[in-house]
C-alpha positions in Angstrom: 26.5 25.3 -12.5 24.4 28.1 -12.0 23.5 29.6 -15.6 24.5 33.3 -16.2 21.3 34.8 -17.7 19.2 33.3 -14.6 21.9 34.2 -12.2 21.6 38.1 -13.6 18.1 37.9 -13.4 18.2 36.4 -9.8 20.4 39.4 -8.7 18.1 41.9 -9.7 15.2 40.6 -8.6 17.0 40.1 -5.2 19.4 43.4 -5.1 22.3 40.9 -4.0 25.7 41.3 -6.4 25.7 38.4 -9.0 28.7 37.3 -7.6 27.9 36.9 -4.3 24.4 35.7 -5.4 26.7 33.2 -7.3 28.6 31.8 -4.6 26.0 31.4 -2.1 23.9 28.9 -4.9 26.6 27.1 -6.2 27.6 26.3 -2.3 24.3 24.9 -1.4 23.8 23.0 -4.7 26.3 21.1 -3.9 24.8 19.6 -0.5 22.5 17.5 -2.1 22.5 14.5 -4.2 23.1 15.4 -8.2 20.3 13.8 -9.5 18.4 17.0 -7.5 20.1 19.7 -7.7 18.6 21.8 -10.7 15.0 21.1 -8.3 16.6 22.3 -5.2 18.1 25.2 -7.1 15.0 26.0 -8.3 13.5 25.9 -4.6 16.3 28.0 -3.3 15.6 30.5 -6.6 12.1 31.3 -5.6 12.7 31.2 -2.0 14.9 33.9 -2.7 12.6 35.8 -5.2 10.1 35.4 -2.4 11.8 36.6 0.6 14.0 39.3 -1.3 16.4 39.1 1.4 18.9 42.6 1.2 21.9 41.1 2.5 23.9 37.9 1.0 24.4 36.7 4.9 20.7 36.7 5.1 20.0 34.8 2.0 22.9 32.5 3.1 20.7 31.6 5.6 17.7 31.1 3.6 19.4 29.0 1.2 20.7 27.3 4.7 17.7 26.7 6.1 16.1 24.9 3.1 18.8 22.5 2.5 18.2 21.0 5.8 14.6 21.1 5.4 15.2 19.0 2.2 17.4 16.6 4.2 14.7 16.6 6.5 11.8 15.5 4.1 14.2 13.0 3.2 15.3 11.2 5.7 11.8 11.4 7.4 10.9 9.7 3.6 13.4 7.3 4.2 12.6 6.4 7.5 9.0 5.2 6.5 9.9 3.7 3.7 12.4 1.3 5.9 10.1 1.0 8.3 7.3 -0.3 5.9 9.3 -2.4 4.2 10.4 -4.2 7.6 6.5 -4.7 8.0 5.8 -6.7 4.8 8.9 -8.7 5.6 7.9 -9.5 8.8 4.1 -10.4 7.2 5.4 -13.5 6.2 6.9 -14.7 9.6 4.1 -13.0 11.5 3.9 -9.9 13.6 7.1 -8.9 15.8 7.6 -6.9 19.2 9.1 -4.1 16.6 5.9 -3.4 14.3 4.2 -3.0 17.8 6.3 -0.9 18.6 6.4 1.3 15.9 2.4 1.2 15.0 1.9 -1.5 12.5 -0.1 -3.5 14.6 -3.2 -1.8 12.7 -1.4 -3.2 9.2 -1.1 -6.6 10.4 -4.5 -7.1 12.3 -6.0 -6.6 8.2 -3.7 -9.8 7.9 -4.5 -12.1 10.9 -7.4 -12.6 12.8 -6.6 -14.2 15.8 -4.3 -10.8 17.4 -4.6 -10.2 20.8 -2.9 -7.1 22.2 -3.4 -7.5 25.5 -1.4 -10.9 25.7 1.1 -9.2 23.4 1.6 -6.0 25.9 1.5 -8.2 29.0 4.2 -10.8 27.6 6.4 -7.1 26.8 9.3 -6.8 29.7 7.7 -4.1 33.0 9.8 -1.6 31.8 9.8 -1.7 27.9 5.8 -1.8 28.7 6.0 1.9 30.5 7.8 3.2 27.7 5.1 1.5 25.4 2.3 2.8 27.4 4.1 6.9 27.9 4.6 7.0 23.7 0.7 5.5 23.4 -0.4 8.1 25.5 1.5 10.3 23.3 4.1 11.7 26.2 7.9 12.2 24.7 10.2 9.7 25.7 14.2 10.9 26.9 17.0 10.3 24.5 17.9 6.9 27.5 14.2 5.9 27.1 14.4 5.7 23.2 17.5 3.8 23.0 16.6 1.7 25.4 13.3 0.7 23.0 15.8 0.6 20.5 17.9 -1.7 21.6 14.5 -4.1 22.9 13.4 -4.1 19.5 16.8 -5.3 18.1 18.0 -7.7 21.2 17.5 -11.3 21.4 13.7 -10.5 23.1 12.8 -9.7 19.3 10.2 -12.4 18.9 8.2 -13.3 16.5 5.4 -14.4 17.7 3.0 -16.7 15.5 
């Protein structure tokens, strides 16, 4: 809960009415996890003192806006962090269609000596290997074209390769 002196202060600073200052934090505070929420409404205090928006609907949308952006950081955070940890399992067994795939082959060639791309890419299925060679020339790929390396990386064809 939002505390009263701080709130006052807020609305002051801001020119919004405490309680509508009020009810826009103590929405969004509750969109993320607990264990964050005096940080994010901290973040969403200065943002405000920052922006000094003169309308609540327009520090709604602040407030809005950087809620998602801390989803964002944190399932981008997440991502990596699943992702990385797939590449030290897969250290063990060797290097896998998937860590190609997602840019680990630079990880794993630190690890094994005897890595040869080219017979890696040329053993890759015609059409997994154009959508290997558009995202390595840095082209995007369609929402079709990424599922379809998605669901190559986790079919059957996920080797690993020794």
């Amino acid at each position: 809960m939002l505390d009263q002196k701080i709130s006052k202060t807020l609305s002051n600073m801001t020119g919004i009415k405490k309680p509508d200052l009020d009810k826009i934090l103590n929405h969004h505070q509750y969109k993320v996890p607990s264990e964050d929420r005096q940080d994010v409404l901290q973040d969403l205090s200065e943002l405000l003192i920052q922006h000094r928006p003169n309308n609540p609907g327009l520090a709604y949308t602040i407030c809005k806006r950087a809620v998602r952006d801390y989803w964002r950081a944190k399932v981008k955070k997440s991502q990596y962090h699943i992702v990385y940890a797939s590449a030290t399992v897969n250290n063990i067994g060797g290097i896998t269609y998937a860590d190609l795939l997602t840019d680990h082959i630079d990880y794993e060639a630190r690890y094994c000596d005897n890595i040869d791309s080219n017979v890696l890419f040329n053993s890759l299925p015609k059409p997994i290997a154009k959508l290997v060679t558009k995202r390595l020339r840095g082209l995007g790929l369609t929402g079709a074209q990424r599922v379809q390396l998605h669901r190559f990386a986790k079919s059957t064809q996920y080797v690993t390769l020794s």
